[in-house]
FIKOLMI-802440 format. One record per residue: x, y, z of N, C-alpha, C in turn. Coordinates in steps of 0.1 Angstrom, whole numbers, plus 5000, padded with zeros to 4 digits. Layout:
XYZXYZXYZ/...
//
This chain:
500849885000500050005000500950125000/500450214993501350324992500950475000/501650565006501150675013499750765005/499950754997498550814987497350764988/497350614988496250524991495550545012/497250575018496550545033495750705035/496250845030495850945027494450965026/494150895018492550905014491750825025/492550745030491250695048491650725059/490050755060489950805077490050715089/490650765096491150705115490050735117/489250635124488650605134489150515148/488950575157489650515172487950435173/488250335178487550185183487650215196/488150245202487350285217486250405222/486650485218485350585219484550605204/484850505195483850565177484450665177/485350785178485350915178486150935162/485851025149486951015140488451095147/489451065141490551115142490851205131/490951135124491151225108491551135096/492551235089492851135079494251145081/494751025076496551025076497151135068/498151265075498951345067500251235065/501051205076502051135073502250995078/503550935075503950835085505350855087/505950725099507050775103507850605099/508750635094509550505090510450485096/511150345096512550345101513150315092/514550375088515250375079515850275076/516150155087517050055085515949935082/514749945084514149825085513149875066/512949975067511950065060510250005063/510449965078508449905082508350065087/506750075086506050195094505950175108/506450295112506250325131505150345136/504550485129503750555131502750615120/501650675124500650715112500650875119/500650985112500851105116499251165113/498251195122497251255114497451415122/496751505114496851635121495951675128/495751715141495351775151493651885145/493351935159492452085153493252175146/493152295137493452375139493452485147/494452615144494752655151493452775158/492452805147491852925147490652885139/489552805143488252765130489252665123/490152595120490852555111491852575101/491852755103492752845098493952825104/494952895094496552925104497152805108/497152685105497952575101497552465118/498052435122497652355134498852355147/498852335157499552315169499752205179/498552075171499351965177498651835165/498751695165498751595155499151485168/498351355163497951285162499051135161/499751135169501150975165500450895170/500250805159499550695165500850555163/500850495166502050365170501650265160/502050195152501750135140500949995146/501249975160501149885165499549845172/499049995175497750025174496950035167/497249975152496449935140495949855142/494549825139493849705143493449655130/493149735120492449685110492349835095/492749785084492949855073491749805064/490849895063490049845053489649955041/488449915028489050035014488450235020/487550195029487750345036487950425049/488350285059489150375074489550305075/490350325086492050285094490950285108/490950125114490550125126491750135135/491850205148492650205159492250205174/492950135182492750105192493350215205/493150325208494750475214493950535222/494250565233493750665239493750825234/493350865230493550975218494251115227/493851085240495051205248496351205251/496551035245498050985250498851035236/497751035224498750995213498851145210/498251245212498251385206499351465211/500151505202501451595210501451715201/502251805205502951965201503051935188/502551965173503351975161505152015162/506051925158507651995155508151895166/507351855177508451765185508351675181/509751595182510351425178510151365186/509751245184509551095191509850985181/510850885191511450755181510050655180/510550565174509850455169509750325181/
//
């Protein structure tokens, strides 16, 4: 599957039904080239305006299920949400 394809489906978290969004990125490891993480983006900053201030790392490992239009996930959605720009390993 290619990042174009996971792009176009929406996160939904299986613990509360709640949507998450849709996949902006993911995070790879260079040596192995498996996915870590699925990067979705946060609220924005202002109505949706002005770009955003935090997103959405979800752990590759909290994938439960890939189907042709959502990404089911299993996360506490206040654990996985952090600052846009800060790093976390794999």
């Amino acid at each position: 599957m290619r990042l174009y394809e996971l792009r176009q489906k929406e996160v939904i978290n299986i613990r509360d039904c709640q949507r998450i969004g849709f996949v902006a990125d993911i995070d790879m490891d260079p040596a192995t080239g498996k996915v870590c993480q699925l990067i979705v983006p946060g609220q924005g900053k202002w109505c949706g305006f002005f770009g955003r201030d935090t997103e959405y790392v979800i752990g590759w490992k909290c994938v439960r299920q890939i189907g042709a239009d959502i990404i089911l996930v299993d996360v506490c959605a206040q654990e996985t949400l952090r600052e846009c720009g800060s790093k976390k390993n794999c």
